[in-house]
N, C-alpha and C positions, 0 to 999 in steps of 0.2 A: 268627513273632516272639513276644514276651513281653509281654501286656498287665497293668498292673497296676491295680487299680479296688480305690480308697480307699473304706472302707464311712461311710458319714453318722451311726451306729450307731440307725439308726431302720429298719433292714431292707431299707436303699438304698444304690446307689454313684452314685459321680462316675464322672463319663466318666473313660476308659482312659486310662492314660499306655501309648507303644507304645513298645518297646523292638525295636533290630533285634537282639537276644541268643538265638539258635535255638540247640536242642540237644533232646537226651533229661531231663528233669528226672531226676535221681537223688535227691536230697536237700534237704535244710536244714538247716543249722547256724548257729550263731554262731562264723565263723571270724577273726574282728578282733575278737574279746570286744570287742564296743561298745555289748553290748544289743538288736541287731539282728540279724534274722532275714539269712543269706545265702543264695542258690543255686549250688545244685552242678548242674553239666550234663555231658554226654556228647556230643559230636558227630560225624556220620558221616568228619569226617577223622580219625580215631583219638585226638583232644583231650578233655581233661577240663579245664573251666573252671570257677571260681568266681567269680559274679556279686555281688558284693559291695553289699549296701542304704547309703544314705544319709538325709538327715533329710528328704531332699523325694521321695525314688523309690531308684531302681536305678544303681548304677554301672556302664552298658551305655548304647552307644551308642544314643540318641534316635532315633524314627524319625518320618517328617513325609511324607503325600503330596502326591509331583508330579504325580500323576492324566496320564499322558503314556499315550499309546496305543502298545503295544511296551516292549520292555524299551532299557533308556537307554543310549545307546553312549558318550554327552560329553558332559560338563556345564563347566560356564563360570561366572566368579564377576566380580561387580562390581555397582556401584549403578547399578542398572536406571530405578528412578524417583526420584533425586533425592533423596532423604532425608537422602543420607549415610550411609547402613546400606548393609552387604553386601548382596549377594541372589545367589538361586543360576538360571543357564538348566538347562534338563533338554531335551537331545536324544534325541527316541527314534522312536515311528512318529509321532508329533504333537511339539508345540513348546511347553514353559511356562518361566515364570518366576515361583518361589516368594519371595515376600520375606521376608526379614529382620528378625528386630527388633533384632539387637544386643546378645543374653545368650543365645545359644545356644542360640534356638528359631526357627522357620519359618511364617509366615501361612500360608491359603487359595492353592494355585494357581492361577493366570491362564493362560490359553491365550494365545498368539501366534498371528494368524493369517495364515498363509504361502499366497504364492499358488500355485497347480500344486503343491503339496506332494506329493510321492510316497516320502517316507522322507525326513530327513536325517541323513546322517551326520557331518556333524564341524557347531560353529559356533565362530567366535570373535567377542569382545566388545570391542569398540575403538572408539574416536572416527574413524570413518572420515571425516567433513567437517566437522573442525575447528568444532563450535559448544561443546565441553565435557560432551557429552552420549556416552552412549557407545550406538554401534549395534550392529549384528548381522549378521554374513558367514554365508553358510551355504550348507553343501556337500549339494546336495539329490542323493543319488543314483542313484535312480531316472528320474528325467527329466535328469541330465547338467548338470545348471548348478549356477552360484553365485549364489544372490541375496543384493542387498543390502538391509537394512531399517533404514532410518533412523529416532533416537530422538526424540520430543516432546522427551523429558528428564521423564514420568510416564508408563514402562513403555508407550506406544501407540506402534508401530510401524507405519511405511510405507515400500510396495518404495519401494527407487530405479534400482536397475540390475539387468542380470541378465546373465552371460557362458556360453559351454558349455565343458564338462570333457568328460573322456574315463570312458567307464562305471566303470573301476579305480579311479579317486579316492576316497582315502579320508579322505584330512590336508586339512587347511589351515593353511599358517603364516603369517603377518605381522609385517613388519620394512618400515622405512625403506632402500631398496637404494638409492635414488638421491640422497637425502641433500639434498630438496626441504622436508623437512617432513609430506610427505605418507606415509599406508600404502598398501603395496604390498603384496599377496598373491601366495602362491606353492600349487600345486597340481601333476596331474598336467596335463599339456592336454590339447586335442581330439583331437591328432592320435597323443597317446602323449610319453612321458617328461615330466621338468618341464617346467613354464611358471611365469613371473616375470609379472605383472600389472601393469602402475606405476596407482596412484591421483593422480587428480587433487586431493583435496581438498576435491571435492564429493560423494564418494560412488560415483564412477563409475571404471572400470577399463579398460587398452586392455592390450593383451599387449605384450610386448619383447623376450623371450626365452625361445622356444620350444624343444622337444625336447630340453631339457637333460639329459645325461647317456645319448643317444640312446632311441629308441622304446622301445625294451625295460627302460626305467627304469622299476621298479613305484613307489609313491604313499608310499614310507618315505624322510624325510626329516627332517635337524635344519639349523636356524638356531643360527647363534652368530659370533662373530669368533676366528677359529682362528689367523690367522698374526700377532693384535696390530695392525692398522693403521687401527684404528679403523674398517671398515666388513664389512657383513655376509655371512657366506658359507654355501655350503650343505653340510650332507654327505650322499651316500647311498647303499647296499649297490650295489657294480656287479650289475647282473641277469646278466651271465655266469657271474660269479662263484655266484650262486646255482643255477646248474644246471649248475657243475660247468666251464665253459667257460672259464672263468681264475681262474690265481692272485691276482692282486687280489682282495679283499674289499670294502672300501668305498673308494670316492674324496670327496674333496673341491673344491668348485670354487670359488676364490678372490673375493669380488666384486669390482667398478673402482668404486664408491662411483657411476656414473651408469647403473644400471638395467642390465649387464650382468656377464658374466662372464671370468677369466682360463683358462687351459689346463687341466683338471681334472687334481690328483694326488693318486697309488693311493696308500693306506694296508693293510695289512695284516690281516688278523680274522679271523672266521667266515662260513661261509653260515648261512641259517636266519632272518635276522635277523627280529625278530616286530617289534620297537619300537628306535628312536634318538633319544637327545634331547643337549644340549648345556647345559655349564654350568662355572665356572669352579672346580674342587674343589681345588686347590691355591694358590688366591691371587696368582694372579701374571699377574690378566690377561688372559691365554689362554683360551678355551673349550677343555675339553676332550669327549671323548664318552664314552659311557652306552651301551651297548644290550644289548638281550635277544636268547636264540636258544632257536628253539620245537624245536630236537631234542636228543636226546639225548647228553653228559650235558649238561644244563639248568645257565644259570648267567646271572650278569650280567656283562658285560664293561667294564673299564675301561682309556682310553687317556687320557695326558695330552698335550696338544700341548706342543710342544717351540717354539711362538712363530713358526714360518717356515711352517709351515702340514704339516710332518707329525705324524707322534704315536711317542712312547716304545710298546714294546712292551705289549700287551693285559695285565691285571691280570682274573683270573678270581674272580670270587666264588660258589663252589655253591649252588644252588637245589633239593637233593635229586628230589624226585619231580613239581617243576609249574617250570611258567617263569613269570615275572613278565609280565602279561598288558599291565599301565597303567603306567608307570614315570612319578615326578614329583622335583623336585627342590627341596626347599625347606628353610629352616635351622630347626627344628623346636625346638631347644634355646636359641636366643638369643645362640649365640658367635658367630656370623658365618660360621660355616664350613658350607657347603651337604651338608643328609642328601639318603638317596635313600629313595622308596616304590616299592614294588610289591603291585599286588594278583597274586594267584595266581591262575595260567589257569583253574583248578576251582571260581575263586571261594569257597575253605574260609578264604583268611587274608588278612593284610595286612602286609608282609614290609617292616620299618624297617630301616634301615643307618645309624646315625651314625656323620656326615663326621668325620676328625681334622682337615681342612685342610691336608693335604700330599697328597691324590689319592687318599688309600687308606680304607676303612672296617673301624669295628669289624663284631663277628658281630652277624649279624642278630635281631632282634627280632619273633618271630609273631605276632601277634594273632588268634587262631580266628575266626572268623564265619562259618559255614557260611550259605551265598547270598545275602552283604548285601554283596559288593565287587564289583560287574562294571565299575565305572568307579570313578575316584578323582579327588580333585582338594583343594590345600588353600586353607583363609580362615580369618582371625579372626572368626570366627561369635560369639563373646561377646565380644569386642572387650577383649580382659583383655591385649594385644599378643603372645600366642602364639598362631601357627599353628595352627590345629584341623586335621581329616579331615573333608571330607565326602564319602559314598561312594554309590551309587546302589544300590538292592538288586536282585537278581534273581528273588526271591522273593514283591517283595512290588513296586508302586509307589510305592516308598518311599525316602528321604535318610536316610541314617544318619550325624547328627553322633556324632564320636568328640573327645570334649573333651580339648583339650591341659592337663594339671595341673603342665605345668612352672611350677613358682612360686621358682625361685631362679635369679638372673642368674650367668653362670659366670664367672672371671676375666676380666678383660678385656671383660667387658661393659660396655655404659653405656644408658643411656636415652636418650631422646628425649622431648621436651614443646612444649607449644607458649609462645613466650616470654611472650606475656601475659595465658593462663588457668594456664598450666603442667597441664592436661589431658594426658596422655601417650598414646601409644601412635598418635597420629594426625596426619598432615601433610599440608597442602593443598597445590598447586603454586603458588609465588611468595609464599609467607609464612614470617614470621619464627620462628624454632623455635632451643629451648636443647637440648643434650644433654650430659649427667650422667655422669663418669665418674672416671677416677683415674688418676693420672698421664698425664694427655694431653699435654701441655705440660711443657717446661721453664722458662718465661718465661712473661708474659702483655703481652700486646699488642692495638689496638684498630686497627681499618681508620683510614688517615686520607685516603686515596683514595676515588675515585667513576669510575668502574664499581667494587662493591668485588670485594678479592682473592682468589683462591681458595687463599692462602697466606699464614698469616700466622707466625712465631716457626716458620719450619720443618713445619708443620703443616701439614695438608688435609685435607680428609674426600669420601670417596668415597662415592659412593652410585650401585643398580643398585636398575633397576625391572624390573615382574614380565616385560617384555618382553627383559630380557636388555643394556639400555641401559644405558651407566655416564656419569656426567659429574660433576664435580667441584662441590661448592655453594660459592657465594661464602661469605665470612663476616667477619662484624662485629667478631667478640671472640672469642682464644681466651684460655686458662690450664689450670693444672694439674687442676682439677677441671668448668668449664666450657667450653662453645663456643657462642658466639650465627651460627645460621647464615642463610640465607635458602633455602628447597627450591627447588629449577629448577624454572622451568616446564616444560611439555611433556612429563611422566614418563609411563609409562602406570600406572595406577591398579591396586592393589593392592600388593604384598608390595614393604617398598621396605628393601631388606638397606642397611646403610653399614657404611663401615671407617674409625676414624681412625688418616691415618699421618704419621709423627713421623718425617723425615727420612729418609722412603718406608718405612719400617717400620710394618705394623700394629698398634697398640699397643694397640686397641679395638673391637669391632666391635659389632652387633645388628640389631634390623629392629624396622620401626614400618610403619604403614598407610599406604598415600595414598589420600585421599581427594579428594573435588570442594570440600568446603568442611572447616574444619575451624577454625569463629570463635569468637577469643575476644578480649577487652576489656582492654587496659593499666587500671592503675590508678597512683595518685599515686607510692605507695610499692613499686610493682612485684612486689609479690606476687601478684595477679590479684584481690584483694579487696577490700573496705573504698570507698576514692575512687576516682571514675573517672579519669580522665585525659584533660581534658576542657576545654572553652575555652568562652563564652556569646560569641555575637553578637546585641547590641542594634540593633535597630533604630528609629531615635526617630520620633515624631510628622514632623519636617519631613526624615527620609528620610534621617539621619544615622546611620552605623553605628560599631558601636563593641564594641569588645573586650576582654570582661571575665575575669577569672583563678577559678577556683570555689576557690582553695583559696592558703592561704601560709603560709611561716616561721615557727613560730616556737621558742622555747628547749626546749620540751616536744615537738617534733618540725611534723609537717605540720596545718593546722588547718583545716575546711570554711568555707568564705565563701558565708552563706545568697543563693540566688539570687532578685534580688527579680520575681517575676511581676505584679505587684499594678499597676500602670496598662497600663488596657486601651490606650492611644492608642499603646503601642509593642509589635511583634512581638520575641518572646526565642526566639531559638535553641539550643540543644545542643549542640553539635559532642563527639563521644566518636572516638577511637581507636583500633585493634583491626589484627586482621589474621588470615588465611584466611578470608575472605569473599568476597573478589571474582571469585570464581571459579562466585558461587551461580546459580543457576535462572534465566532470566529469565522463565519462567513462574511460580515458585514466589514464596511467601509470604515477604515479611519482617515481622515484629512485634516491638514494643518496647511495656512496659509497666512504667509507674510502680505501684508496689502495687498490684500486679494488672489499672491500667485501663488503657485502652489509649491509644498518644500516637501524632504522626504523624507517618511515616517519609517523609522527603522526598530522602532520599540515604544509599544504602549502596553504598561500591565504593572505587575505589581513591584514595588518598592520594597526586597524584602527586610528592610533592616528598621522598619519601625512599622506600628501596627496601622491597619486601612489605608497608609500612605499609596500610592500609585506613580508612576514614573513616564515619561517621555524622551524618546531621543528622536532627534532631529539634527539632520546635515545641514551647516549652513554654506551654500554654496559662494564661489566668488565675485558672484553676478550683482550680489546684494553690497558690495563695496561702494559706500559714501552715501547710503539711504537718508544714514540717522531714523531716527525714530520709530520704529514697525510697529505694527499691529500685527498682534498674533489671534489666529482665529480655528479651533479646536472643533471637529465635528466627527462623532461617534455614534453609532447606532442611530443616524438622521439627527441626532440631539447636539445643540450645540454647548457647549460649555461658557464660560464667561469670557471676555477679550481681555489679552496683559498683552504687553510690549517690552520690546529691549531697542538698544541705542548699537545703529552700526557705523561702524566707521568706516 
């Protein structure tokens, strides 16, 4: 790698900044005439790169140790301990979880400790028992099982169950099959070919269907909904097919939405296949597939399903001299339309495809990096709402963020916020959220029903979670340039793409985060600043309550109504209003603070009388008599909220 060590100019450095940027150094120049010194390199896959300086370091992907014993086979992204910040798992001969801070840097690694640990190879990161916390599946493949490790909700794991696999397993995928609410896992099984797992919802797994796609089915598999019917199905290489033994290539096996399966059918491809994954690259719905093939000539393969559960003929894209090793799917630019990644089997590069959204891709994009990609995976690592790179190095024990510097929305874009901080790029499950855009609407219209509609003036908005899940969010208000919606609960956590469409046509699309919380505080005048929005309950001497307004009318706009704290013989309450909050820690901290002191928080959660609303109560004590003006300052799950103030007297 490439360390850089800022001099102190008194004959000393600062600790290293580490760069995963390897090569042969050739030179320096200033090739951005910007005043700054750049590097020229040389790399052994025949690449010449220039490493470009900036005002804080090097334009080269950051490097950060996961201290993991073994070189990392999978890594896994989601909030580990509650924060509300990313964080990254690192699988490899040991088990960590690197955290987050949320500007595209990495803490000290924490070990996981796994019990009978003998290697793992695959994990995934999911709320397997429903507390809002997310856990950890993990495919340990030296000793043949899956363990389950369930989360505190602050990064401390413990087993809870454990089941046996077949020594070949090398995936684990996760999807709702039976359409209970619960995760169900899919592997190879004990006895050979798939196995279907059903979770109960506390963490524990019973099998349901076994030998799928008979014994000789190796452990390469995609989840997705292929024929449209709203439930999930599998695909995967027929093993005949791979040695030669039938013309089939891949089949697909239809799911019946209660933990089994329909008659599996063939699809047409390749052998060789190295990786398959599923995604909907054409917008219409459908999953289609993706896979790689480890011989010769090297290429990526693309089929679109055709909605009934077969696929249009394979779409070949060349790979020249490696095959793409880690294949991921995710919309990199902001239009809605899903790119593809690859790292390259020689670990020399990292091979971008942007999606057009019709099934097919432009030419690919290399990125050199001689032995910093053996795994890949993406996150908003700086939290700026574009997808980052983070890659595992093979070189070194080391995370190489590659920062995303998409900084412009493409036609048809719009944003996302939250309605009452207007914070962007972050949504909680079951809270209130605006998104931004142009021409969304032709009309404008406000819900006047309850359940609200997931339709309103022709409109909808679509939304998929990182699991591959689509369902429709209710919404309160659309118009030509707004839409006040409410995010579904139950999403899985991470990359959450939406489309709006205007009389089924997508007229819009982008992606925002999902997080566990994501709180912020209505105010009077609905900007997210200035007054709260916020109600006082008095409670008198002889037990009488009473409801007071902080704030009223008048010709000059809205005015503070000082709150009077000043006789101690009555309790005065708070009540402030917000939303993605409820969804916070119930281990974790909540704090509120008037200019800086601290007040006391007696109720944070849900508001039940209108939908994602959220609530606050706070004692105002009589200490705070003749302030005038506070600042109020909201912190949950380490996240802060927006600042609103009220007027004391």
């Amino acid at each position: 790698g490439l360390y850089l060590h800022y001099g102190d100019g008194r004959a000393a450095f600062a600790s290293p900044l580490h760069y995963l940027a390897t090569g042969f150094p050739v030179g320096t120049g200033d090739y951005q005439r910007d005043g700054r010194p750049d590097l020229f390199l040389f790399h052994l896959g025949r690449a010449l790169t220039i490493v470009t300086s900036e005002a804080q370091g090097f334009n080269a992907p950051r490097g950060f140790s996961y201290a993991a014993a073994g070189s990392a086979q999978n890594l896994a992204a989601g909030d580990v301990n509650g924060d509300g910040i990313g964080d990254i798992v690192v699988v490899g001969g040991s088990l960590t979880w690197v955290p987050g801070t949320g500007r595209g840097t990495f803490g000290a690694p924490i070990t996981i400790d796994v019990p009978n640990n003998g290697g793992t190879a695959a994990a995934v990161l999911r709320d397997f028992n429903r507390d809002g916390r997310l856990d950890l599946a993990l495919l340990q493949s030296n000793s043949l099982i899956v363990t389950i490790l369930l989360n505190n909700g602050r990064g401390q794991f413990t087993p809870r169950s454990t089941f046996n696999v077949n020594g070949s397993a090398t995936q684990l995928g996760v999807a709702d099959f039976n359409q209970d609410g619960s995760l169900d896992l899919v592997t190879r099984g004990q006895a050979g070919g798939l196995a279907l797992y059903l979770g109960n919802g506390q963490g524990n797994f019973t099998p349901n269907a076994t030998g799928l796609g008979g014994s000789e089915a190796g452990s390469l598999f995609a989840i997705g909904d292929f024929n449209g019917d709203g439930l999930f199905d599998l695909a995967y290489p027929d093993p005949l097919a791979q040695s030669g033994q039938s013309a089939a290539r891949l089949f697909i096996l239809p799911g019946n939405g209660q933990g089994g399966f329909n008659a599996a059918i063939p699809v047409n491809g390749e052998t060789s296949v190295s990786q398959i994954i599923a995604g909907d690259l054409n917008l219409d719905g459908h999953d289609d597939l993706i896979y790689s093939v480890f011989s010769s000539p090297y290429a990526v393969n693309v089929a679109l399903s055709n909605g009934k559960g077969g696929f249009d003929a394979f779409a070949k894209y060349p790979t020249e001299t490696t095959f793409p090793f880690h294949l991921q799917l995710a919309d990199l630019n902001g239009d809605g339309k899903l790119d593809l990644l690859g790292n390259a089997s020689n670990h020399q590069s990292l091979l971008i495809w942007m999606g057009k959204g019709d099934g097919s891709f432009n030419a690919p994009l290399t990125i050199p990096a001689s032995g910093a990609f053996a795994t890949i995976l993406t996150a908003d690592a700086d939290e700026d709402g574009d997808l980052d790179v983070i890659a595992a190095s093979t070189i070194a024990s080391a995370l190489a963020v590659i920062t995303n510097r998409n900084g412009c929305s493409p036609a048809g874009g719009a944003v996302t916020a939250s309605a009452a901080s207007y914070a962007p790029h972050r949504n909680a499950g079951d809270s209130i959220n605006a998104l931004f855009g142009v021409s969304l609407s032709s009309a404008t219209q406000a819900a006047a029903v309850v359940p609200l509609p997931t339709t309103l003036s022709n409109v909808s908005l679509r939304m998929r979670d990182s699991a591959g899940v689509e369902r429709l969010a209710p919404l309160f208000f659309v118009s030509p340039g707004q839409i006040n919606y409410l995010t579904p609960a139950g999403l899985a956590p991470g990359v959450l793409t939406f489309t709006v469409l205007n009389g089924g046509n997508a007229v819009a699309t982008g992606t925002t985060w999902l997080v566990q919380t994501a709180p912020g505080l209505f105010s009077v005048d609905a900007t997210g600043a200035g007054l709260a929005a916020a109600v006082v309950l008095r409670v008198r001497a002889n037990g009488a309550q009473v409801y007071e307004s902080i704030a009223r009318l008048e010709q000059g706009g809205v005015v503070p109504i000082p709150i009077d704290v000043s006789n101690t013989a009555e309790q005065v309450f708070l009540i402030l209003f917000g939303t993605g909050l409820r969804n916070r820690n119930a281990n974790g901290t909540v704090t509120f603070t008037a200019n800086g002191a601290p007040l006391e928080v007696l109720y944070a959660g849900t508001q039940a009388g209108f939908a994602g609303l959220d609530q606050l109560n706070l004692r105002l004590p009589a200490t705070l008599a003749g302030r005038g003006q506070i600042e109020l300052q909201f912190l949950v799950d380490g996240r802060a909220a927006n600042p609103v103030n009220v007027t004391i007297k």
